[in-house]
C-alpha positions in Angstrom: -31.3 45.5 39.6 -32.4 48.1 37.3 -31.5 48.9 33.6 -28.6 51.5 34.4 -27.0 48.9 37.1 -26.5 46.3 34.8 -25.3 48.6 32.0 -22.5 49.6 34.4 -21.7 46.2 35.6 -21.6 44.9 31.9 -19.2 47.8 31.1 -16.9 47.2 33.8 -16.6 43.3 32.7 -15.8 44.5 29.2 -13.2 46.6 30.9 -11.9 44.0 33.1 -11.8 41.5 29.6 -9.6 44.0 27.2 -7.2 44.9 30.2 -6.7 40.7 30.1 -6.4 40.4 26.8 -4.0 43.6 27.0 -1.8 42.4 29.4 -1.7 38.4 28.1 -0.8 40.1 24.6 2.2 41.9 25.6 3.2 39.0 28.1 2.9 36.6 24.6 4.8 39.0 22.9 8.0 39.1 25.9 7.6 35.4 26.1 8.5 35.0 22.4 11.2 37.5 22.3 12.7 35.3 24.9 12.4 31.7 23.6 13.3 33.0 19.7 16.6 34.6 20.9 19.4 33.7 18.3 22.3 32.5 19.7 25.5 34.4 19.1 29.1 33.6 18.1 31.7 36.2 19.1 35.0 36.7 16.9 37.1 38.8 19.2 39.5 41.7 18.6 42.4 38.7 18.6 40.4 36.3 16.2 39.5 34.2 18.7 35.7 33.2 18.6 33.3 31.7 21.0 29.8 30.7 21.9 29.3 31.7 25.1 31.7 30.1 27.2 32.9 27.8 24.8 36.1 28.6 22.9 35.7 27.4 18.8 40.2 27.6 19.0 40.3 24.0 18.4 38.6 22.7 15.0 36.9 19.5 16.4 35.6 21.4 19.6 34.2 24.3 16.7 33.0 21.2 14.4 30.6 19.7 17.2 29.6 22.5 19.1 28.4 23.9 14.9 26.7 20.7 14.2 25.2 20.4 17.5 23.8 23.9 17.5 22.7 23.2 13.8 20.9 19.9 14.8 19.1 21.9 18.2 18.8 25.7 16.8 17.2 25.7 13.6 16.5 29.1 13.0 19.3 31.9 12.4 22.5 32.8 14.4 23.9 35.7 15.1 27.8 36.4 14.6 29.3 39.2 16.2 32.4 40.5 14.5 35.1 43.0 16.3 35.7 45.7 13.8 39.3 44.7 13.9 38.7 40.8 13.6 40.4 39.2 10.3 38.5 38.8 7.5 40.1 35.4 6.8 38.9 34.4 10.2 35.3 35.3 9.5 35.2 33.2 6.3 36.6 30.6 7.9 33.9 30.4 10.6 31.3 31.2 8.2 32.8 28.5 6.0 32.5 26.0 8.9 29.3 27.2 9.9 27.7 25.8 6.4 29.5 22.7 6.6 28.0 22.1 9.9 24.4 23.1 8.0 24.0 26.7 9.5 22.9 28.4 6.7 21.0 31.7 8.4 23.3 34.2 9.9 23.3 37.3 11.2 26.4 39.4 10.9 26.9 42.5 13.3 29.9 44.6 13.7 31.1 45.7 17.0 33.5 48.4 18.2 35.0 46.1 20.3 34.2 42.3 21.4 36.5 41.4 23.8 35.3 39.9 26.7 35.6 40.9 30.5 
């Protein structure tokens, strides 16, 4: 093998190596966008808020499902607030969110949250 050959061969490998490290950086970078998502608490046009599928109407229901997300989600959570929500029923979710120990939040306002 001469001298150009193995220049050639050594370049392609090199190419071959940052295309890998390419593609494994931006499939890191998805992978962690995925598994930090911040869970999110809707407060509806109607005050009514959930997590998901789970209605926080009842206090005990909102009490536990809090402390439990507290106790498994350490990081921040999201609250989305319907332009038209209550004030009084935001603070009182916020206010039952620190009793519960959530103490990062992030609050977004939304044209319009009810769900379909």
């Amino acid at each position: 093998m001469n001298d150009h050959q193995h220049k050639s061969k050594l370049r392609l490998g090199w190419i071959f190596v940052s295309v890998i490290v390419v593609l494994l950086s931006f499939g890191s970078a998805h992978l962690y966008d995925r598994l930090s998502a911040r869970p999110t608490i809707v407060i509806e046009n109607n005050g009514a808020a959930h997590l998901g599928v789970i209605p926080l109407k009842n206090k005990t229901v909102r009490h536990m499902t809090l402390q439990a997300l507290a106790h498994v989600q350490s990081s921040t959570v999201s609250l989305a607030v319907a332009r038209s929500a209550r004030f009084s029923k935001v603070a009182d979710l916020l206010d039952a969110m620190n009793r519960a120990g959530i103490t990062s939040v992030v609050l977004r306002t939304e044209a319009s949250s009810e769900r379909k």
